[in-house]
N, C-alpha and C positions, 0 to 999 in steps of 0.2 A: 645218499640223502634223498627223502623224500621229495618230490615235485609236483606242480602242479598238473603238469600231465599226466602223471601217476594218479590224480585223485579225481583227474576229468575223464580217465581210461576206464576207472573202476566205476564210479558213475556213469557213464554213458554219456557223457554233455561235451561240450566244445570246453578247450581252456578259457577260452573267454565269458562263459557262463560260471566257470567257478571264481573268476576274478569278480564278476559283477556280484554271485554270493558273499566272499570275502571283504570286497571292498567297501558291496552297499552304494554299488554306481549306478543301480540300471533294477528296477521290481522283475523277479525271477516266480514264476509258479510254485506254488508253494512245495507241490509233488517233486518237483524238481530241487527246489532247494531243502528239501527232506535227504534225497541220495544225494547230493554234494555233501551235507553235514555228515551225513551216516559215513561216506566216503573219508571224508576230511578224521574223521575217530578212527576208524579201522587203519590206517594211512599213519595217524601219527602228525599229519602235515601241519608244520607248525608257519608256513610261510618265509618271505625273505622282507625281513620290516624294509631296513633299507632303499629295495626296489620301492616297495609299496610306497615310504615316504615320496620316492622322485612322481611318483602317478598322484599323489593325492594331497601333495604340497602339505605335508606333517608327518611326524610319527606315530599320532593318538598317543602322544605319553607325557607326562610332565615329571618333572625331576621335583625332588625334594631333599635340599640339604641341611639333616639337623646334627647339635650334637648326640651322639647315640651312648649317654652315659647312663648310667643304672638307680634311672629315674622314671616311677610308672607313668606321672604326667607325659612325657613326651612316648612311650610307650603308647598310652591312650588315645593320644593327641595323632600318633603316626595310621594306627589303626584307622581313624575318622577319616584322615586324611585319602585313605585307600580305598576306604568303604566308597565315598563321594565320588572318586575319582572312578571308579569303577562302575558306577552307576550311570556316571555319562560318558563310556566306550572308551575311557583313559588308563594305559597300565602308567602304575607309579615305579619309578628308577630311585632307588634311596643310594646315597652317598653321605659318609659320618663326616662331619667337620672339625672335629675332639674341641670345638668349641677353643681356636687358634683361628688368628687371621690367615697366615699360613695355611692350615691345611683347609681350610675354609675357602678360597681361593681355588686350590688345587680341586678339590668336590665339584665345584661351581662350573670350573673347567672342562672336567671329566664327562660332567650331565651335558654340558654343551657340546662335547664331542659325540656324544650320544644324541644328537638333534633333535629334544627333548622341546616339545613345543611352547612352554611356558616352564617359571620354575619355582619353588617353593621355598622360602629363605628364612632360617632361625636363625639370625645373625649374632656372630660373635662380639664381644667387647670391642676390639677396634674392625668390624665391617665399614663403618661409615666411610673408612679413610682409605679400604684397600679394593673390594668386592664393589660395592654398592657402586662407586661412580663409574667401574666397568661395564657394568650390567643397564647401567642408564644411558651411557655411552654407546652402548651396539645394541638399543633397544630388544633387548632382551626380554618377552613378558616377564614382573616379576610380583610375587606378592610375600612381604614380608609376615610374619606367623609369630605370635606371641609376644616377643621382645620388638617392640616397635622404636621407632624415632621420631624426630619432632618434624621431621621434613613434609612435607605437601607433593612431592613431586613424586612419591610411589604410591601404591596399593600396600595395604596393609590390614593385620586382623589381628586383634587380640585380648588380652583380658584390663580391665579397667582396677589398674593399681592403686590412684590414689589415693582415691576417697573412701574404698575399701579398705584400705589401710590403716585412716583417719579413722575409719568409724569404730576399728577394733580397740583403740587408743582412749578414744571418748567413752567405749562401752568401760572397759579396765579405771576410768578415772570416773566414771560413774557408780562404779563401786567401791570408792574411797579412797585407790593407789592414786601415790604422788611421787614414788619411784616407779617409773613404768618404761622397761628396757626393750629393747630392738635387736634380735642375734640375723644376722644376714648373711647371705651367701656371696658368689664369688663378688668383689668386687667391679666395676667400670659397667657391668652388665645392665642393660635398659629395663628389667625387672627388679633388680636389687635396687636401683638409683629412682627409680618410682615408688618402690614401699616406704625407703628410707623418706623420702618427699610428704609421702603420706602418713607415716608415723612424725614427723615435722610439724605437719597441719595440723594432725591430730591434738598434740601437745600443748600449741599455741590455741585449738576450740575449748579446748578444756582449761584455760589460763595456767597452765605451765608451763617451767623454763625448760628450754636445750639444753640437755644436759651432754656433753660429746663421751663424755665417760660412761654412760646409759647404753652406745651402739655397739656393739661390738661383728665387723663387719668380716669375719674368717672364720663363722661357724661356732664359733664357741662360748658357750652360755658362765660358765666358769667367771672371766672377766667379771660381769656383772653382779656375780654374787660374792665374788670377793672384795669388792669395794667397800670404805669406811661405812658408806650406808647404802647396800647393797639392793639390788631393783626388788621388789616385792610383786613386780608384775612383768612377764613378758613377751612381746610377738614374737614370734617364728615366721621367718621370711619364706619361706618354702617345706618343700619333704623333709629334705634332705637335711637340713639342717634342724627339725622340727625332732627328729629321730636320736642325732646328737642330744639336744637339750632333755629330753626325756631319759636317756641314757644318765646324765649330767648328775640331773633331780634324784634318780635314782640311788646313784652311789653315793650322795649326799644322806638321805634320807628323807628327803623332802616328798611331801603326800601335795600332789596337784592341788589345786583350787584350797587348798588352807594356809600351807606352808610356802607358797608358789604359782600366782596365778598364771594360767597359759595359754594363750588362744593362739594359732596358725591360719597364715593364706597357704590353701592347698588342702583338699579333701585328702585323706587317706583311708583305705577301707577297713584298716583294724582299727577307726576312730574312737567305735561304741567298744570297743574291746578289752580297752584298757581301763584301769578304774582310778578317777571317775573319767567319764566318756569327754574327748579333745572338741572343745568346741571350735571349727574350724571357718574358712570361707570358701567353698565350693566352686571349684573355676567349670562353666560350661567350657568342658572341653571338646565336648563332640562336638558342638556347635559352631566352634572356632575354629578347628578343621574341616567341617562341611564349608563353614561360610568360605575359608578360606579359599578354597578349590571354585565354589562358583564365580568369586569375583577374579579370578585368573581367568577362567573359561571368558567371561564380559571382556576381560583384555585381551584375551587373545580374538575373541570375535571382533570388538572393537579397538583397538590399538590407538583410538585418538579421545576417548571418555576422559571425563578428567576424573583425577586419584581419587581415590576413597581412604579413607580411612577408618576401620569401625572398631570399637570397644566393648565388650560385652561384659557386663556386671556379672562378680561372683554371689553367690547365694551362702546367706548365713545359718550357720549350722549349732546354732545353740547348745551348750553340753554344758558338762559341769565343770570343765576341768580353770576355767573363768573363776569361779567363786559361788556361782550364780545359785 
């Protein structure tokens, strides 16, 4: 194994001049910290985190626990998260949560054992009750990421469900629908129970009743067109589920925006692709993973600020598949 004296031998400097290049404890000449790096490549030397943590009171790393299912949002969403984090001297530790309190728990644990100096939280359906009062409990930096809660006492980032939701309801009843249905994903989840809110709003701005037979809340668009008088209009709570009902429409026969209006929360890139083109609502996703990372950096600087909580509006993406 590489060491540090190995790579203060080859450069020609004291071990403690390459600790000070490495650590960034002490301004080294520049000439000098040129053959320490040169050294440190040829070398391989990859350091002992560990040690470094006890000297420099952290790891430079933050953990991030999401669920890692085969969804490009959170794909998107992880990238930013890494980009940011790397931009301010931080490697990111990812750990999958399969989106269970369970193994949610166990990730959360694992980053901690990893003495990951703050950590990044897409909380599952019941986190509130299992994760979250742990992590508040051993002050933990934490900042919750996407699916937020109504709590005040954490940091949090994410996309502003409601009234984006409302406003796709209002558009669909703007153009004449008075069946206008809601297909949603998993249930208990703080995304699915905000659009459901927001398609709620929406229904009641536009003077229509709740209909409960209108939601169908396990992905499947089917329910609603099989009813005595089946929805004529409907949101897509996400991808994933946006995917399904296009599949649905399809072996039906149904032609978007004529036979089916459709509008989606959640950009997808083969939007313009399909004919006619998904008019959607665009979640700044980079944005919610940058932001996310700097207001943990504030907490872990500051540890006694009071929580934030911030919402970032999605952008709408006008297409035809609406009626429009």
């Amino acid at each position: 194994m590489v060491t540090m004296r190995d790579v203060a031998a080859l450069a020609g400097v004291s071990i403690t001049t390459v600790s000070h290049v490495i650590n960034e404890t002490r301004s080294v000449a520049l000439d000098t910290r040129d053959r320490v790096q040169k050294a440190i490549d040829e070398t391989g030397y990859t350091g002992d985190a560990i040690a470094r943590s006890l000297v420099m009171g952290g790891t430079k790393s933050l953990g991030l626990a999401v669920s890692l299912v085969s969804h490009p949002y959170f794909a998107e969403l992880i990238a930013a998260i890494e980009s940011e984090a790397t931009l301010n001297g931080y490697t990111l530790v990812l750990m999958d949560t399969r989106d269970t309190p369970e193994s949610e728990q166990a990730a959360v644990r694992k980053l901690r054992g990893r003495r990951v100096d703050g950590l990044l939280l897409t909380p599952s359906a019941g986190a509130s009750g299992v994760v979250l009062p742990e992590l508040k409990r051993l002050g933990i930096p934490t900042v919750l990421v996407d699916r937020l809660t109504v709590a005040k006492d954490i940091d949090q980032v994410g996309p502003e469900n409601v009234q984006a939701t409302s406003s796709l309801v209002r558009h669909l009843a703007e153009l004449g629908h008075r069946r206008i249905g809601i297909v949603c994903g998993k249930a208990g989840v703080a995304t699915t129970e905000e659009r459901i809110l927001g398609y709620r709003l929406g229904l009641g701005r536009a003077g229509l009743k709740w209909d409960e037979a209108l939601v169908s809340s396990n992905g499947w668009l089917a329910p609603l067109l099989d009813l005595e008088e089946p929805a004529t209009a409907v949101v897509a709570a996400d991808h994933l589920v946006t995917v399904g009902m296009l599949h649905e429409a399809r072996a039906r026969g149904l032609k978007l925006g004529h036979d089916l209006a459709v509008v989606a929360y959640d950009e997808v890139e083969w939007a313009t692709l399909i004919d006619p083109p998904l008019t959607t609502l665009a979640q700044p996703v980079e944005e919610i993973g940058r932001t996310a990372v700097r207001l943990l950096l504030s907490r872990i600087a500051d540890p006694d600020r009071p929580p934030e909580t911030i919402r970032l509006s999605p952008s709408l993406m006008h297409r035809q598949s609406c009626g429009c």
